[in-house]
C-alpha positions as CSV (number, residue, x, y, z in Angstrom):
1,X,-80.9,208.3,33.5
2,X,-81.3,205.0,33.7
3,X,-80.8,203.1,37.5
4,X,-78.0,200.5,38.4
5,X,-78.2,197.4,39.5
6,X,-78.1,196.6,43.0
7,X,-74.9,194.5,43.3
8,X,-75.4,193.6,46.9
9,X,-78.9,192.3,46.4
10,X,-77.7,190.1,43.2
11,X,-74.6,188.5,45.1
12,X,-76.9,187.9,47.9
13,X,-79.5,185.7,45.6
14,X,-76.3,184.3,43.4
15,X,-75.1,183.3,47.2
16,X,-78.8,181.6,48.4
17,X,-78.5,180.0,45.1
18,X,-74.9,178.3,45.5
19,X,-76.1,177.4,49.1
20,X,-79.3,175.8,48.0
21,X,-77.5,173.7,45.1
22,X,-74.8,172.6,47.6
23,X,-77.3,172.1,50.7
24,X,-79.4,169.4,48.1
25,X,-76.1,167.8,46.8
26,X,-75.2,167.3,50.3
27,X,-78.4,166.0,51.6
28,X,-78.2,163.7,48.4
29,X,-74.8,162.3,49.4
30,X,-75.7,161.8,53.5
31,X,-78.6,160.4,52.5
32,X,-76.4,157.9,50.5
33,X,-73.3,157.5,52.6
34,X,-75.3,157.3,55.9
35,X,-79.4,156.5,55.1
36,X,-81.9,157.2,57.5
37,X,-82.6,153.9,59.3
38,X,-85.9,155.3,60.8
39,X,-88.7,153.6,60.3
40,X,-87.0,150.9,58.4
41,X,-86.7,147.2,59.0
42,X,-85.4,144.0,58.2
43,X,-87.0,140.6,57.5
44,X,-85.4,137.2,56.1
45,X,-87.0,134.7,53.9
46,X,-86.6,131.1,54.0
47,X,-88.3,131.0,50.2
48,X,-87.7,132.6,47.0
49,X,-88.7,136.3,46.8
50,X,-89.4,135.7,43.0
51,X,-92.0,138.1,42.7
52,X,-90.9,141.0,45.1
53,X,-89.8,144.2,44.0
54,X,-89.1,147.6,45.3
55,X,-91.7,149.5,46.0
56,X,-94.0,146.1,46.9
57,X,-96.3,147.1,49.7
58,X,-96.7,145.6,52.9
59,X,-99.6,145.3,54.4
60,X,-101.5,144.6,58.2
61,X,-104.7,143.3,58.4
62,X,-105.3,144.8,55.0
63,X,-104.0,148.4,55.7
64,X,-100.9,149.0,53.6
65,X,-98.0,150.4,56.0
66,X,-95.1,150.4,54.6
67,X,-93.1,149.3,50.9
68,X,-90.3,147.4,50.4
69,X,-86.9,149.6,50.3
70,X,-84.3,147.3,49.2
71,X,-84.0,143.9,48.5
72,X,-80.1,142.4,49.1
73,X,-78.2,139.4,48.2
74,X,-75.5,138.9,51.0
75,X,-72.8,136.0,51.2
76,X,-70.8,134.5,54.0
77,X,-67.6,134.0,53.1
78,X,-67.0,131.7,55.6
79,X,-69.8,129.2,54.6
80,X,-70.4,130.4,51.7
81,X,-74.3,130.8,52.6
82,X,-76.9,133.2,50.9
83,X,-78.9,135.5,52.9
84,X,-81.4,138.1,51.0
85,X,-82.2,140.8,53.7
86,X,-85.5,142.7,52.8
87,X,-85.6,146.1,53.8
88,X,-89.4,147.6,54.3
89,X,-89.7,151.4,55.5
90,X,-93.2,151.4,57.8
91,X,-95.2,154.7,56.4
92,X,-95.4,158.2,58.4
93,X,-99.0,159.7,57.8
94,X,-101.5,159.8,60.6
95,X,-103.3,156.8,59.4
96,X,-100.6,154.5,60.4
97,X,-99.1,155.9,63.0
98,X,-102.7,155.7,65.0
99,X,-102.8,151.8,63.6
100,X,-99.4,151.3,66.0
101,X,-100.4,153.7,68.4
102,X,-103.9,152.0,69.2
103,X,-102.2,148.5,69.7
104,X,-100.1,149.8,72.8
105,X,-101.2,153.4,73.6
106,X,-100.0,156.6,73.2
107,X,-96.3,157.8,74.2
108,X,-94.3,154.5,72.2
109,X,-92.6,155.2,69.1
110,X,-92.9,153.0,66.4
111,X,-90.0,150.6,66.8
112,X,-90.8,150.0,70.2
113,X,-94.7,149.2,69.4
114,X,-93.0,146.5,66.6
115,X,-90.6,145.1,69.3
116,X,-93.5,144.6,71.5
117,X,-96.0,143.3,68.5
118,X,-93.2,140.7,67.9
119,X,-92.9,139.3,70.8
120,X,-96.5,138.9,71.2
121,X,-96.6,136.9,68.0
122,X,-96.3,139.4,65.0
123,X,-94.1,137.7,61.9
124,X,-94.3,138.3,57.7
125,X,-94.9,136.4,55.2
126,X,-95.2,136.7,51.2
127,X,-98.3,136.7,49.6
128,X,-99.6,137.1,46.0
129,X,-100.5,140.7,45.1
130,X,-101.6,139.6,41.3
131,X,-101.9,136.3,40.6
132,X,-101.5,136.6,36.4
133,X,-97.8,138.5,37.2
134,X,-96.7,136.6,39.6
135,X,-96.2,139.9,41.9
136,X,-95.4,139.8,45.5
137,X,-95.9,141.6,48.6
138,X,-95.5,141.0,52.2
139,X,-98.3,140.7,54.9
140,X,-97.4,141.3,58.5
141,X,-100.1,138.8,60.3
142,X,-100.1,138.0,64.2
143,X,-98.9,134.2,64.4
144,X,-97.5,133.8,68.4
145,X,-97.0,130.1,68.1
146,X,-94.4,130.1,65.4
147,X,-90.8,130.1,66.6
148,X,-88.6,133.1,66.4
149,X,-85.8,133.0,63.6
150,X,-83.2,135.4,63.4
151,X,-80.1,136.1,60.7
152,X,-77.3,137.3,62.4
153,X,-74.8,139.2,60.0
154,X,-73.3,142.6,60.1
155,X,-75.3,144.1,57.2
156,X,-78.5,144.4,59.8
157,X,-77.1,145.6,62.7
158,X,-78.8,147.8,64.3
159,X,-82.2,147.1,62.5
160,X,-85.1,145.3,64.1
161,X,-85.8,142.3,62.1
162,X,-89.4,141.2,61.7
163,X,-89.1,137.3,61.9
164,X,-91.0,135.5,58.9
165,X,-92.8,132.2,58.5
166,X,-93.4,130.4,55.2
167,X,-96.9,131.5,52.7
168,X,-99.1,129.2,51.8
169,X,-97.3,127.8,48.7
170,X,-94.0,127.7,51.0
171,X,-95.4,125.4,53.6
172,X,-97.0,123.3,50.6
173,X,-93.3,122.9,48.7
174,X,-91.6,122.3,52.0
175,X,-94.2,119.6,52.7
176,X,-93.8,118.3,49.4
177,X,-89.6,118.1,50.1
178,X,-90.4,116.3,53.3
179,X,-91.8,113.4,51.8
180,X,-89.7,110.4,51.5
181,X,-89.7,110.2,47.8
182,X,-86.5,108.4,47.6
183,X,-87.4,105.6,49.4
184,X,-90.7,105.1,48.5
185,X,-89.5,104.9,44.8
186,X,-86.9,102.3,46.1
187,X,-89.5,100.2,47.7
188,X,-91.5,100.5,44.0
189,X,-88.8,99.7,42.7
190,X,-88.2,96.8,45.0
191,X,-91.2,95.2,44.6
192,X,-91.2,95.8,40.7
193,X,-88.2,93.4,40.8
194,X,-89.7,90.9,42.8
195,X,-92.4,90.5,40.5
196,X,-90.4,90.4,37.7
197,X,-88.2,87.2,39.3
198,X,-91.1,85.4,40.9
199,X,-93.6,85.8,38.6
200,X,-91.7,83.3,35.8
201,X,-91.7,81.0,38.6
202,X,-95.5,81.5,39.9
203,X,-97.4,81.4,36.4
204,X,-97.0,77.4,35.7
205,X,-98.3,77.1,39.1
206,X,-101.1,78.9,38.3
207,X,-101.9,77.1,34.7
208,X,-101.9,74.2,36.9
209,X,-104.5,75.1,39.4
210,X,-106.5,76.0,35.8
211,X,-106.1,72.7,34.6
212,X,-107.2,70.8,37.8
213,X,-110.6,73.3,38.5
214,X,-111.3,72.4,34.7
215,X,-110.4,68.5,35.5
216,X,-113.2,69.3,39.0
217,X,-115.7,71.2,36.9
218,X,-117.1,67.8,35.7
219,X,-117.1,66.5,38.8
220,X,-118.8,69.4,40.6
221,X,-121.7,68.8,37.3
222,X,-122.5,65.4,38.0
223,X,-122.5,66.4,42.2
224,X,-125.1,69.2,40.8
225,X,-127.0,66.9,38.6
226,X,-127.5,64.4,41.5
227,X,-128.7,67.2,43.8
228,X,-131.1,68.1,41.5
229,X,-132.7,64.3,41.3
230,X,-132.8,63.6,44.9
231,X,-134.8,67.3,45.4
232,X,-136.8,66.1,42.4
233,X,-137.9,62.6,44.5
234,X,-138.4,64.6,47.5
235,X,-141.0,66.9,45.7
236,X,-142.5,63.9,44.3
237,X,-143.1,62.4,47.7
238,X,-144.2,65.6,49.0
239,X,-148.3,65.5,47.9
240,X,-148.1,61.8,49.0
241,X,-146.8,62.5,52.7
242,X,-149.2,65.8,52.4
243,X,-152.1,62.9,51.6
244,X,-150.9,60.8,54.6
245,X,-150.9,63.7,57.0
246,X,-154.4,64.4,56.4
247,X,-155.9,61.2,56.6
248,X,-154.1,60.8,60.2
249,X,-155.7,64.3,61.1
250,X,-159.1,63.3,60.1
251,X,-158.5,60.1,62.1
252,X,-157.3,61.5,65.0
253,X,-160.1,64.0,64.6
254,X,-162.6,60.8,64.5
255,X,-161.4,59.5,67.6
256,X,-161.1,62.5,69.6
257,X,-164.9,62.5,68.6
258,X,-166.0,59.3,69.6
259,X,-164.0,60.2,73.2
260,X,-166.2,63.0,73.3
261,X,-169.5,60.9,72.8
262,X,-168.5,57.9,75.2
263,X,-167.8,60.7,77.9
264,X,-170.9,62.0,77.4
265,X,-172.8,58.5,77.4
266,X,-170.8,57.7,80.8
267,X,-172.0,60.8,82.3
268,X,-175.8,60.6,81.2
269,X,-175.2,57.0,82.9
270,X,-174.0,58.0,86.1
271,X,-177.2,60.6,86.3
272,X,-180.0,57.8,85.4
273,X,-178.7,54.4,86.2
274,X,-182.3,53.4,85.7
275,X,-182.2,53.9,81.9
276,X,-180.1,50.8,81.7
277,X,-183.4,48.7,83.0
278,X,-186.1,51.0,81.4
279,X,-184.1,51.8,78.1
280,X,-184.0,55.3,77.0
């Protein structure tokens, strides 16, 4: 005799079943209709996000912390202005949770610690993950003397918005628009014209002045040539005033002798006056 099923125990585990299926399909569709918003926040980029995709980390001081969520293009119908709100969910584990909680203490939750961290100078920016892609991701760094932009629009509200500054190619571009191209080109331009109507006008002048240094160059020849004659006399008469010199020296040398030797005599004199009777 063989046994029956248990009906009450099979409806029971047909019943879990149905309420299982339904529970995920509901949890599918509030998860969709109304997201979780913890954890999650918002950040604005005044640069092309070329380069960031879902699922592009973000990283502090080297730890990763959180991914990129969504990535949105909004308009204003008003002005008609783009804004692209990135959405980044900050991770859960242990790891960073102690990263916050070790900036401000214990008892904050996580939002709170990022309010706080913002104030106090924290702000994102894109940065290459792989240079050969071209692949984006954002780093959260700790800049407190940047200003503090914000994007007002209905699509955020209620999300705290990380203010960003400009990455390093940003800052370079932006200085590059900055540059008054316009009018220095202008001013090339400007003097590129004046050349082209003066110079007609200056190059006789300067043939001229070509014709009257080559008219001089003669001129400055024969001054040359004469210089070099009246040096040429002057060394000739150079051994003969040498000649001159020397025979004055030895003069002079003669008489300062012969000063010497009538001193002398005068003194010897003076001693023996007698020698002039006797002779000596």
């Amino acid at each position: 005799m063989s046994n029956e099923p248990n009906k009450k125990r099979i409806g029971l585990f047909l019943i879990v079943g149905f309420l299982c299926f339904f529970g995920l399909i509901g949890k599918f569709v509030i998860a969709r209709i109304m997201p979780n918003n913890q954890n999650v926040f918002v950040m604005f980029f005044d640069e092309s996000v070329k380069g960031l995709n879902i699922g592009s980390p973000v990283v502090l001081e080297g730890v990763e912390v959180g991914k990129v969520t969504q990535i949105s293009l909004v308009t204003d119908p008003d002005t008609l202005a783009f804004s692209i709100p990135v959405y980044v969910r900050l991770k859960k584990d242990d790891r960073t949770s102690d990263l916050f909680q070790s900036v401000f203490g214990r008892g904050k939750t996580k939002e709170q610690i990022i309010s706080e961290l913002i104030n106090k100078g924290l702000r994102a920016r894109l940065v290459s993950q792989n240079f050969l892609t071209g692949q984006l991701m954002i780093e959260l760094v700790m800049q407190p003397n940047t200003p503090i932009h914000l994007v007002d629009i209905p699509q955020v509200k209620g999300l705290i918005q990380i203010p960003t500054v400009l990455s390093t190619m940003g800052e370079l571009s932006k200085g590059i628009q900055d540059l008054p191209l316009k009018a220095m080109i202008n001013k090339l331009n400007n003097i590129l014209n004046v050349f082209e109507t003066e110079l007609p006008a200056i190059f006789p002048q300067f043939k001229l002045l070509g014709e009257n240094l080559n008219k001089a160059v003669p001129a400055f020849t024969l001054l040359g040539q004469k210089m070099n004659k009246t040096v040429d006399k002057i060394d000739g008469q150079v051994p003969k005033t040498t000649a001159t010199i020397n025979h004055l020296n030895t003069t002079l040398d003669d008489i300062s002798h012969a000063a010497k030797a009538l001193r002398n005599f005068a003194d010897y004199l003076e001693r023996h006056p007698e020698s002039l009777l006797r002779g000596k």
